[in-house]
DOPA-32247 format. One line per field, with one value per atom (N, C-alpha, C): residue number from 0; atom name; z, y, x. Coordinates in Angstrom, 3 decimals, padded with zeros to 6 digits. Layout:
N
k <- [NUM, ...]
a <- [CA, ...]
up <- [Z, ...]
north <- [Y, ...]
east <- [X, ...]
END
This chain:
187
k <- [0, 0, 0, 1, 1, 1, 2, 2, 2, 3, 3, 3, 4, 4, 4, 5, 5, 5, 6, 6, 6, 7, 7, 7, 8, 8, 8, 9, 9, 9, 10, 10, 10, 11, 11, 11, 12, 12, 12, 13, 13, 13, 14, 14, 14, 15, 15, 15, 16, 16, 16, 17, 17, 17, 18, 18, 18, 19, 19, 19, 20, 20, 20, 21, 21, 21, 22, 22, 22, 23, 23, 23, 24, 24, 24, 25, 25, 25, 26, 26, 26, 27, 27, 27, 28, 28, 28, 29, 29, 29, 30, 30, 30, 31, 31, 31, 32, 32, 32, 33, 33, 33, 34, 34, 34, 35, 35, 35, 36, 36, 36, 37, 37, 37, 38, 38, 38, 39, 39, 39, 40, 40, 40, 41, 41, 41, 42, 42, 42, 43, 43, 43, 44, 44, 44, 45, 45, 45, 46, 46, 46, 47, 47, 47, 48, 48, 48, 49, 49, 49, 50, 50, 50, 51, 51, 51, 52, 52, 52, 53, 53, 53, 54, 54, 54, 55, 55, 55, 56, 56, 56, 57, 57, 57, 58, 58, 58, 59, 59, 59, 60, 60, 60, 61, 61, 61, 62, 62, 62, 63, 63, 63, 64, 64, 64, 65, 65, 65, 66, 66, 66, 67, 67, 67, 68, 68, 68, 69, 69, 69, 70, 70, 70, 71, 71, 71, 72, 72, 72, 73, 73, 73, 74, 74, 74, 75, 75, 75, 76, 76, 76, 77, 77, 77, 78, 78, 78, 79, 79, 79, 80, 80, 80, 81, 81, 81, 82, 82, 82, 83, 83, 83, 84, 84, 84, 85, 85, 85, 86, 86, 86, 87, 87, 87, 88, 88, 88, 89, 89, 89, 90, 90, 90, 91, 91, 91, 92, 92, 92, 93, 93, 93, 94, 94, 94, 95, 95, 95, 96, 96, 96, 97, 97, 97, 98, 98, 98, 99, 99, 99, 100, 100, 100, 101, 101, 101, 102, 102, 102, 103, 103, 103, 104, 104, 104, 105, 105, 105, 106, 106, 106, 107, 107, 107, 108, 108, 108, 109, 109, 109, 110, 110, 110, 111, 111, 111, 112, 112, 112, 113, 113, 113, 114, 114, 114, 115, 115, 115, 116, 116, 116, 117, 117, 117, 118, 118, 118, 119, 119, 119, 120, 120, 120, 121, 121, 121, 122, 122, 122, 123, 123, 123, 124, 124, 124, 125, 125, 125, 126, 126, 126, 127, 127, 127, 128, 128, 128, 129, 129, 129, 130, 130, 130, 131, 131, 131, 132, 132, 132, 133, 133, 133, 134, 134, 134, 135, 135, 135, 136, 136, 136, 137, 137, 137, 138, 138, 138, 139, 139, 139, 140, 140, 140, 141, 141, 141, 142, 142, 142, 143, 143, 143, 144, 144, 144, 145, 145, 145, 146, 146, 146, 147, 147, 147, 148, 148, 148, 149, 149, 149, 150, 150, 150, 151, 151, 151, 152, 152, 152, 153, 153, 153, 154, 154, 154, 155, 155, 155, 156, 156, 156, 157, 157, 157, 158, 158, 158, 159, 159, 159, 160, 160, 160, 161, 161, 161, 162, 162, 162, 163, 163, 163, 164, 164, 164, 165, 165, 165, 166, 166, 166, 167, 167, 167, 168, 168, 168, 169, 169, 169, 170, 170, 170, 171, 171, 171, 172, 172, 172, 173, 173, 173, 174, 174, 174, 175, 175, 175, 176, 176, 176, 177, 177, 177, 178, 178, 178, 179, 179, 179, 180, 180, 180, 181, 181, 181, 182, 182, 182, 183, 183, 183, 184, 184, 184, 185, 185, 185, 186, 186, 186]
a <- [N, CA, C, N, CA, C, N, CA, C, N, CA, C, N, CA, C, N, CA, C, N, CA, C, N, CA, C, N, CA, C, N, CA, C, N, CA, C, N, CA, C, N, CA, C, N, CA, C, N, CA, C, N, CA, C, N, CA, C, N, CA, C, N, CA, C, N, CA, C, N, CA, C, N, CA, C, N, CA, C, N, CA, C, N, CA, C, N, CA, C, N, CA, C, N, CA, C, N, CA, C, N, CA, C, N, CA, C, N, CA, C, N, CA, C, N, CA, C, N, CA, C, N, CA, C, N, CA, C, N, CA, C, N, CA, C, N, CA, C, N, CA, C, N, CA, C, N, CA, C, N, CA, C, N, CA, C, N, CA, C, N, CA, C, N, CA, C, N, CA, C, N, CA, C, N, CA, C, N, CA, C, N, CA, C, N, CA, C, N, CA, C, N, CA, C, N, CA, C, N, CA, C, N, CA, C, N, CA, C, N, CA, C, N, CA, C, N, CA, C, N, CA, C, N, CA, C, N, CA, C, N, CA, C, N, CA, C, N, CA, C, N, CA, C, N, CA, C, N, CA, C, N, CA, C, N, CA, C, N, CA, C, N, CA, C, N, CA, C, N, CA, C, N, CA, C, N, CA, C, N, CA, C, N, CA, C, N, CA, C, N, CA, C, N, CA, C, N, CA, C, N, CA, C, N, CA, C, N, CA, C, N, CA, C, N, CA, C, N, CA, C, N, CA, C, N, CA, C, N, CA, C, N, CA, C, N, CA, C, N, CA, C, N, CA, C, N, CA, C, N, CA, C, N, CA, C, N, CA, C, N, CA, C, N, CA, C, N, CA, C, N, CA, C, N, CA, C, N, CA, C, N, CA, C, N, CA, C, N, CA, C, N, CA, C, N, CA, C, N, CA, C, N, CA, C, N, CA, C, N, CA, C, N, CA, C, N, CA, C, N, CA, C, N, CA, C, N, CA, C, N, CA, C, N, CA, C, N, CA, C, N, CA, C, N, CA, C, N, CA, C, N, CA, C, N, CA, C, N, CA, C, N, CA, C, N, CA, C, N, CA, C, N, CA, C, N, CA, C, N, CA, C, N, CA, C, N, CA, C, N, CA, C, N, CA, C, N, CA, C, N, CA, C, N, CA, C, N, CA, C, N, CA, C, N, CA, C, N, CA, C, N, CA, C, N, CA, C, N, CA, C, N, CA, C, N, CA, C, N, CA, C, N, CA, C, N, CA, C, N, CA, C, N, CA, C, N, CA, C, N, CA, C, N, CA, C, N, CA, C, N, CA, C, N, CA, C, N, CA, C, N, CA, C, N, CA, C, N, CA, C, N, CA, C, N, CA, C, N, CA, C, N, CA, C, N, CA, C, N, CA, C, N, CA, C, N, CA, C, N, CA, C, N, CA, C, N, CA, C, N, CA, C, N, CA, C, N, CA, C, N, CA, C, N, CA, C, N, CA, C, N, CA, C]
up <- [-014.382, -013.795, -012.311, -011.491, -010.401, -010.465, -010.651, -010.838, -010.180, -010.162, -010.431, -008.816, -008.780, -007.144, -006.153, -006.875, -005.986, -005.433, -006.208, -006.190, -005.562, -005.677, -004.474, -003.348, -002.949, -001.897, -001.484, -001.910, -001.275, -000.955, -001.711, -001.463, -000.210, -000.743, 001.031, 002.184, 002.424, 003.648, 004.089, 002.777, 003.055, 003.091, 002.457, 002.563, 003.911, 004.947, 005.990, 007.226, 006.771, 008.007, 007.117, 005.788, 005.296, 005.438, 005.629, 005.574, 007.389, 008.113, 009.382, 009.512, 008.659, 008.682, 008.372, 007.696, 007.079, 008.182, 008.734, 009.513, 009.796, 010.617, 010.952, 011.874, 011.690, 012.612, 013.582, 014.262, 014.756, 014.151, 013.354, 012.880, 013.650, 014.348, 014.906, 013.650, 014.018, 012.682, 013.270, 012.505, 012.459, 013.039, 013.735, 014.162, 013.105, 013.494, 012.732, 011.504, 011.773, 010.426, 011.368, 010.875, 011.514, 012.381, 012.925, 014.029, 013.266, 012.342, 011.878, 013.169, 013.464, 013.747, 012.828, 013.632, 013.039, 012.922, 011.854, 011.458, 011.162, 011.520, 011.208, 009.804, 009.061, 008.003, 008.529, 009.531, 010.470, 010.740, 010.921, 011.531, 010.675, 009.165, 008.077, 008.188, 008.604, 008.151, 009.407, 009.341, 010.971, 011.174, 012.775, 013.252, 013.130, 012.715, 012.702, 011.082, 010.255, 009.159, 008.373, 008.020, 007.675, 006.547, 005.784, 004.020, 004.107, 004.787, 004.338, 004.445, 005.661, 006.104, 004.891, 004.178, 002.548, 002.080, 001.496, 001.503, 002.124, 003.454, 004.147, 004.121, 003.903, 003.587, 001.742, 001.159, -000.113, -000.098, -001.418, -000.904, -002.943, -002.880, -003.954, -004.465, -003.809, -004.286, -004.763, -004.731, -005.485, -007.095, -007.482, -008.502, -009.630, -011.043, -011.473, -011.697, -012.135, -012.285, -012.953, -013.956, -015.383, -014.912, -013.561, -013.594, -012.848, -013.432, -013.503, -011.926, -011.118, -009.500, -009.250, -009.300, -009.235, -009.681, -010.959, -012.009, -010.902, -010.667, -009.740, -008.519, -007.827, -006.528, -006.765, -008.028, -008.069, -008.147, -008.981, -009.251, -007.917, -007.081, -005.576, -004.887, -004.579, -004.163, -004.302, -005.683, -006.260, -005.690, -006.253, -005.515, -004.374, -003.460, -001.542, -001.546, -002.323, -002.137, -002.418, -003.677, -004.165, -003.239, -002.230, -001.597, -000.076, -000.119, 001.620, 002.042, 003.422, 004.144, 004.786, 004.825, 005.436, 007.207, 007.536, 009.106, 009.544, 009.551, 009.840, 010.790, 011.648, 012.756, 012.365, 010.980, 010.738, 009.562, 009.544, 008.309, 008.754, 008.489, 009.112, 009.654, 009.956, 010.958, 010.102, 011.301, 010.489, 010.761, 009.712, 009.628, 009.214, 009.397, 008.482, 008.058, 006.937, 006.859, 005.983, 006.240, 005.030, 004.045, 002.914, 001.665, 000.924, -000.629, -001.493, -002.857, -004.006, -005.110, -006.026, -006.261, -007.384, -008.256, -009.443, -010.310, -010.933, -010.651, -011.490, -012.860, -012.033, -013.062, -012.758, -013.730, -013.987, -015.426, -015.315, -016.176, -016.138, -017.173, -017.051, -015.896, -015.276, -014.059, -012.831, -012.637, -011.618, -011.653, -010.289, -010.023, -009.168, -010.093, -009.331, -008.145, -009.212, -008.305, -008.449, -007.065, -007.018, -006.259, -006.189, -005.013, -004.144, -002.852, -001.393, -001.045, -001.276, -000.816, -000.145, 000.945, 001.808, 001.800, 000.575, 000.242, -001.223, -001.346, -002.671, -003.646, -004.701, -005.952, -006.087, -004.722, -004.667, -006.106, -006.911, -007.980, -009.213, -009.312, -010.375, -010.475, -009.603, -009.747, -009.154, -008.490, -007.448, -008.012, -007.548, -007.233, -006.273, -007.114, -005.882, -004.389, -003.552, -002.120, -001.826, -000.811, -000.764, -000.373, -000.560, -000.983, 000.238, 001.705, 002.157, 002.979, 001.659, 001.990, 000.994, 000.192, -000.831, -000.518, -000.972, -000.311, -001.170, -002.365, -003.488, -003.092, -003.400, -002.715, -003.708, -003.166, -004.422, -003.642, -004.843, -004.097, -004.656, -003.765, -004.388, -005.430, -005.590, -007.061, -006.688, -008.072, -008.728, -007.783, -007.287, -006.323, -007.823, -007.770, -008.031, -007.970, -008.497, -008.188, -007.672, -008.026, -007.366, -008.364, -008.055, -009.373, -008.949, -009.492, -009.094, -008.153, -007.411, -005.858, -005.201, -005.041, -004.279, -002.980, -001.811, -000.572, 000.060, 000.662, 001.043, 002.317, 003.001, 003.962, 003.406, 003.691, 003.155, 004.395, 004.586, 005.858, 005.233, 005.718, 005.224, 006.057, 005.998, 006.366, 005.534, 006.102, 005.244, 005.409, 004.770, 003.860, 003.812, 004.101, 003.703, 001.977, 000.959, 000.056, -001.247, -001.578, -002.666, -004.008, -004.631, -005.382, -006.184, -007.913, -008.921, -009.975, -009.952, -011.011, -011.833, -012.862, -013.527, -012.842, -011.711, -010.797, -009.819, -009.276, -008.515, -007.588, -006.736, -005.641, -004.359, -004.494, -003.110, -002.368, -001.001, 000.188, 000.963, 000.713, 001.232, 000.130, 000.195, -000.336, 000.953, 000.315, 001.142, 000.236, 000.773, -000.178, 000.808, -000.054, 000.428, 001.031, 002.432, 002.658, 002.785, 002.952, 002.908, 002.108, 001.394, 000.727, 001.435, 001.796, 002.213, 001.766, 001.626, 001.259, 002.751, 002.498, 003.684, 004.066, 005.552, 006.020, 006.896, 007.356, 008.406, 009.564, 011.016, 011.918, 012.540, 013.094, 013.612, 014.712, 015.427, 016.601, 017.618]
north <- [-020.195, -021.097, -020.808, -020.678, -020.308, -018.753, -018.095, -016.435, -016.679, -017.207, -017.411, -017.734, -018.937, -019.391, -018.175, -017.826, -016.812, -015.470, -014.961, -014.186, -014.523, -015.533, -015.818, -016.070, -016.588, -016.800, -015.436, -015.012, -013.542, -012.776, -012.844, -011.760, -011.995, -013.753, -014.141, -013.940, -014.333, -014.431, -012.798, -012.062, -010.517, -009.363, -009.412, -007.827, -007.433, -008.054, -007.701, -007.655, -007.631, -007.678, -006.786, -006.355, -005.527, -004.071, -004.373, -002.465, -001.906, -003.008, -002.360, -001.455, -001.362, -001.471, -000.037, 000.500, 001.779, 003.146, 003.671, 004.216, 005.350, 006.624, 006.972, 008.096, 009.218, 010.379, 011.216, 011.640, 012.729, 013.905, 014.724, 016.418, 017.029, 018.477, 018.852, 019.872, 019.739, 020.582, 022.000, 022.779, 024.344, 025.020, 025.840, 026.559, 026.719, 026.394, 026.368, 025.293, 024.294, 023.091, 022.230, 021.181, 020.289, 019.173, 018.894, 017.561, 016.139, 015.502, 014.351, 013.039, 012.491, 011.388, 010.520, 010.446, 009.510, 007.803, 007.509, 005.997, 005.083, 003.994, 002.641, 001.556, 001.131, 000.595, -000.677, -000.890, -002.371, -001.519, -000.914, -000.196, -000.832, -000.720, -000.529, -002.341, -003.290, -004.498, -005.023, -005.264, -005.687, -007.028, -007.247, -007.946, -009.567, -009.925, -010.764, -011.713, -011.208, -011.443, -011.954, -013.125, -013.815, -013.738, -013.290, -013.842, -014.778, -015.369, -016.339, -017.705, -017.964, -018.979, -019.816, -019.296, -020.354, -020.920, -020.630, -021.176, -021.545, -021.816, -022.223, -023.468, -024.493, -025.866, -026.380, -025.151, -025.995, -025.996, -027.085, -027.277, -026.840, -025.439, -025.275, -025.236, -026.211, -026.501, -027.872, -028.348, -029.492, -029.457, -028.668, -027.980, -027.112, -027.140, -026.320, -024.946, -023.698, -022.540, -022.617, -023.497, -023.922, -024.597, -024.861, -025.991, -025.453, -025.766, -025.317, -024.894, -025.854, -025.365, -024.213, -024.227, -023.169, -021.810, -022.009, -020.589, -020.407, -021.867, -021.287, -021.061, -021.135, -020.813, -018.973, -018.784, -017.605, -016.743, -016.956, -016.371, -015.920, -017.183, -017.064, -016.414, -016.219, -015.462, -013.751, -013.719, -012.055, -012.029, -013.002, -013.094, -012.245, -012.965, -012.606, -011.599, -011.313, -010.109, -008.673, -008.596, -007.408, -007.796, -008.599, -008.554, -008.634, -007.906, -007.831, -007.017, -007.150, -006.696, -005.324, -004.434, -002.883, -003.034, -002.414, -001.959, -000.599, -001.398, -000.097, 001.001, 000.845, 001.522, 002.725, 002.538, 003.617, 004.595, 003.987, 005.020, 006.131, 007.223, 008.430, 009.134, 008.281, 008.549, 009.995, 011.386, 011.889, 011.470, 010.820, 010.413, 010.948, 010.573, 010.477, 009.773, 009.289, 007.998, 008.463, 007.491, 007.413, 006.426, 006.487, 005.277, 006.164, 005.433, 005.342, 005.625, 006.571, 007.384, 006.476, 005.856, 005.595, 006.195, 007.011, 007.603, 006.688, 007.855, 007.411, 008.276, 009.348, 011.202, 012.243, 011.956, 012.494, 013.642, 015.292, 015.800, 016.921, 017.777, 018.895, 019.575, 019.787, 020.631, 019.856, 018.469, 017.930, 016.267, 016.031, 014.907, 015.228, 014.265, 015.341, 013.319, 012.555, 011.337, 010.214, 009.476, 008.884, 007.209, 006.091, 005.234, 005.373, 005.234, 005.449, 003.815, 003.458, 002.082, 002.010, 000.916, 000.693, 000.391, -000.438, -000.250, 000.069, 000.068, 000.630, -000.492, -000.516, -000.978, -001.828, -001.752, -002.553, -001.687, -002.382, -002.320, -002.056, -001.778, -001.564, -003.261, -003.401, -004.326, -005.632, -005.670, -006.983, -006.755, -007.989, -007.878, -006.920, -006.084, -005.036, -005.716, -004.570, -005.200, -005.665, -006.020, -006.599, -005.211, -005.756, -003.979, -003.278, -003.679, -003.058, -002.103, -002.218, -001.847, -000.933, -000.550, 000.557, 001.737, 002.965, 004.051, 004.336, 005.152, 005.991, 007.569, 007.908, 009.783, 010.414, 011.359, 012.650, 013.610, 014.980, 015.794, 016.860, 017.925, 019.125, 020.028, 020.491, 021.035, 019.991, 019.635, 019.233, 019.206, 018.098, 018.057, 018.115, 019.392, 019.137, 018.601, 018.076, 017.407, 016.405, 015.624, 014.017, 013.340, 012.309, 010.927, 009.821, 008.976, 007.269, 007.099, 006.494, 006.012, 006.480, 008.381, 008.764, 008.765, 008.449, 008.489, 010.138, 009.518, 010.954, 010.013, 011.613, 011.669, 012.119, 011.540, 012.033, 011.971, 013.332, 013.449, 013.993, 013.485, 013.680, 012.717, 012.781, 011.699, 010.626, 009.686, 008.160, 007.696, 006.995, 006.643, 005.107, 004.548, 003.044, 002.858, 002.954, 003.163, 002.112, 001.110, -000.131, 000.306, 000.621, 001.245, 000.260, 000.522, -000.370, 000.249, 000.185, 000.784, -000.245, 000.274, -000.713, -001.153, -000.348, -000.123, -001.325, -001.625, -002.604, -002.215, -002.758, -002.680, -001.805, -000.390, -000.045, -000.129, -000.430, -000.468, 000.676, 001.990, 003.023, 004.184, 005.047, 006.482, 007.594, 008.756, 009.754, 011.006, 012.001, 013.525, 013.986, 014.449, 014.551, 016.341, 016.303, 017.772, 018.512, 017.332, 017.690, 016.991, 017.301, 016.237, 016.708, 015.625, 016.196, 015.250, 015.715, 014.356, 013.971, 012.861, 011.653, 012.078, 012.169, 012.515, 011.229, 010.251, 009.447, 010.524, 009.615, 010.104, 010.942, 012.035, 011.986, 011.924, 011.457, 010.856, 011.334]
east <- [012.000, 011.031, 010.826, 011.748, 011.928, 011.256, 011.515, 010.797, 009.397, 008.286, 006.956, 007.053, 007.671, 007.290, 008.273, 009.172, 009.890, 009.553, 008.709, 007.989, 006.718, 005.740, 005.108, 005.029, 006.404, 006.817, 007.073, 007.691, 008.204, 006.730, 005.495, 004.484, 004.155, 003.633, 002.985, 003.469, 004.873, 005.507, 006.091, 006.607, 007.244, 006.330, 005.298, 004.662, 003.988, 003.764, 002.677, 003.753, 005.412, 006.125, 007.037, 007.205, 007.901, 007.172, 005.834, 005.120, 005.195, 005.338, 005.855, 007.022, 008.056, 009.805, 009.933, 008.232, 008.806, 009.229, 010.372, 010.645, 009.490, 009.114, 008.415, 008.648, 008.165, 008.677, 007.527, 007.221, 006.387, 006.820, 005.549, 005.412, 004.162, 005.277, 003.943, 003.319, 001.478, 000.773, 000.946, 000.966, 001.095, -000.380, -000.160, -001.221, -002.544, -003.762, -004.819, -004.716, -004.212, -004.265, -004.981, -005.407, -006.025, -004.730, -004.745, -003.796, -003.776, -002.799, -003.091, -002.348, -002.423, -002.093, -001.189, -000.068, 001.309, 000.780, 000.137, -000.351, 000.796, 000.494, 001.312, 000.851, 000.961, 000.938, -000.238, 000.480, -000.367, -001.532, -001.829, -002.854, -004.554, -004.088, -004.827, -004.957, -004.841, -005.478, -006.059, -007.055, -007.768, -006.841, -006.674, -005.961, -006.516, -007.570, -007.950, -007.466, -006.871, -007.015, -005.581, -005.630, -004.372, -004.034, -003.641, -003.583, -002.590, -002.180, -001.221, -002.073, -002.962, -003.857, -003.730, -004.825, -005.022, -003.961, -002.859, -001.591, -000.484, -000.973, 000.580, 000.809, 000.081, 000.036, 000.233, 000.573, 001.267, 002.390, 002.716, 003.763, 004.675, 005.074, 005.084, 006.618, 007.424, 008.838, 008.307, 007.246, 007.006, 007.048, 006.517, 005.490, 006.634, 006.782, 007.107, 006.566, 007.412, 006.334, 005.010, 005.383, 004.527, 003.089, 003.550, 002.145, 001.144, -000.645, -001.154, -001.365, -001.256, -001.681, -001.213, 000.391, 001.217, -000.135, -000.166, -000.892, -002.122, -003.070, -004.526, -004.091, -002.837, -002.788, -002.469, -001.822, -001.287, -002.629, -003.425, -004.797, -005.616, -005.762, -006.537, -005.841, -004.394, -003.727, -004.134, -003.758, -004.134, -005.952, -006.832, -008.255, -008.388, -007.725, -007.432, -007.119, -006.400, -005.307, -006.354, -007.128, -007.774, -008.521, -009.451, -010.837, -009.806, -008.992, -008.574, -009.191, -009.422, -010.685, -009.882, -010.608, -010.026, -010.268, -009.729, -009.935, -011.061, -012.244, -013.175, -012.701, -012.335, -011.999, -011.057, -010.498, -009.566, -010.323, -012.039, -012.807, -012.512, -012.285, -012.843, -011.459, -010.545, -009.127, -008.375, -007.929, -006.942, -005.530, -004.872, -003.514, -002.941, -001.539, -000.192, 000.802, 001.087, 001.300, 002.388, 003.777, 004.773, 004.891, 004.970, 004.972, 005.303, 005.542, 005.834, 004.765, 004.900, 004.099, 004.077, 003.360, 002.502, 001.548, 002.224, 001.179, 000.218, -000.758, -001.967, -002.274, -002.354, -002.940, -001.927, -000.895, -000.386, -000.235, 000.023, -000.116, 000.982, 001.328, 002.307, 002.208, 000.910, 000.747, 001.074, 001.188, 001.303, 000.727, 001.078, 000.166, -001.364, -002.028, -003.739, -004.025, -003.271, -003.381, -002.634, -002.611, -001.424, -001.458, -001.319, -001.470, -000.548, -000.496, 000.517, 000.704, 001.867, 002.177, 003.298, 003.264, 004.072, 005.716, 005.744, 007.535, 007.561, 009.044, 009.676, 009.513, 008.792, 008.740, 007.433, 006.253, 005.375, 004.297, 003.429, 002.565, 003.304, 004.358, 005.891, 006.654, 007.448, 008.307, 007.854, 006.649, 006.396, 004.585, 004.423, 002.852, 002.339, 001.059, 000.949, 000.054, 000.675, 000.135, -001.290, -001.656, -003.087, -003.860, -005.252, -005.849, -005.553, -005.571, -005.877, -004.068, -003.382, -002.239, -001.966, -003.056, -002.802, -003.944, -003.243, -004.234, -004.463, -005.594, -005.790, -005.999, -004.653, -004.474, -005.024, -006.052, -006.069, -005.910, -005.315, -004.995, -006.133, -005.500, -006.750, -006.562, -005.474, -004.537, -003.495, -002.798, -001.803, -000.452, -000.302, 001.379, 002.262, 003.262, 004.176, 005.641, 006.702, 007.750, 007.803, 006.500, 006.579, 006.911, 007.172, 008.166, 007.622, 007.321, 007.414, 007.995, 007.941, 008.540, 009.478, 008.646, 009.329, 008.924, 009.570, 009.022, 008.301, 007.551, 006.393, 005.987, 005.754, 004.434, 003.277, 002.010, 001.074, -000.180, -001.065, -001.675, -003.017, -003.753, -005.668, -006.543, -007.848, -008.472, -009.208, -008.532, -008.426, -010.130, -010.533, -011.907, -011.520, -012.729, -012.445, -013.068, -012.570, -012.995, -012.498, -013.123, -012.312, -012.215, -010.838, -011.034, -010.005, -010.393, -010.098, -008.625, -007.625, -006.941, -005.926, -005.328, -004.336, -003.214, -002.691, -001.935, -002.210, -003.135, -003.725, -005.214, -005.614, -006.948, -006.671, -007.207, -006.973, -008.434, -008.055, -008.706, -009.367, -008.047, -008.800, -008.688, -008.819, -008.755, -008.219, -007.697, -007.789, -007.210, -008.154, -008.055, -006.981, -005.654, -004.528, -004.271, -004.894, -004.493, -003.044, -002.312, -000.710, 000.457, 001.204, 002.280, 003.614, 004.362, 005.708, 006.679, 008.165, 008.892, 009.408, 009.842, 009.939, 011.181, 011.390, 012.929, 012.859, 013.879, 014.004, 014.086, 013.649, 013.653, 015.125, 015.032, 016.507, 016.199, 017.400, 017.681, 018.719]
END
């Protein structure tokens, strides 16, 4: 019973201070590649924009999981969540961003596509993030040796692009000119 509100609680209040956390390194690009820019997760939701606003005034330790408010708050929630608004300012941006593989198109030859999300187990184990915290990567041939949530860098230029999958709502797109796996910073 608890599961339902626990899990909502956790989306609203944890995902928009959990996709900051993801550590982050400077790579310099190799002679004649293009220069991506080291992106921040925050970067991708314009600053103006709350998803919590609508719900911070319920009061859902009242309420069992079962009951119906609970269910329509959960609905408007996911609502908000797929129609989160992108950050124009980053149409066009070349980045590089670290998250987490979400297959999409997957085949013997590879992954041709994938969603890029901000922590480990988001569109798998949790409700997936709000759109504008999911990227839809394609690549140009087939990444091989990628898995489900394996951490990556991934560097191209990001597209404000709303895109629909079983997986969940992404916000942007980007044709993946580089795949790398994720090293923490050293220090």
């Amino acid at each position: 019973m608890m599961k339902r509100r626990f899990i909502l609680a956790i989306t609203l209040t944890g995902t928009l201070t959990t996709v900051g956390n993801v550590a982050t390194r400077a790579v310099a690009a190799s002679p004649g590649i293009a220069t991506y820019r080291e992106a921040q997760w925050e970067e991708l939701v314009p600053k103006e924009w709350d998803p919590t606003k609508r719900f911070r005034n319920s009061k859902l330790g009242m309420f069992s999981d079962s009951d119906p408010r609970v269910l329509q708050m959960m609905r408007e929630m996911r609502e908000t969540w797929d129609n989160a608004p992108t950050n124009s300012a980053m149409d066009g941006a070349a980045i590089k961003l670290p998250g987490y593989v979400v297959p999409l198109d997957e085949t013997s030859a590879g992954m041709k596509e994938f969603l890029l999300v901000p922590y480990f187990g988001a569109c798998i184990h949790t409700p997936p993030p709000p759109a504008n915290q999911i990227i839809h990567v394609i690549t140009t041939k087939p990444a091989k040796g990628l898995h489900m949530m394996d951490a990556v860098w991934v560097s191209g230029i990001l597209k404000t692009f709303r895109g629909d999958s079983v997986m969940g709502v992404s916000g942007y797109r980007m044709q993946a000119a580089q795949i790398d796996p994720y090293e923490p910073p050293k220090k």
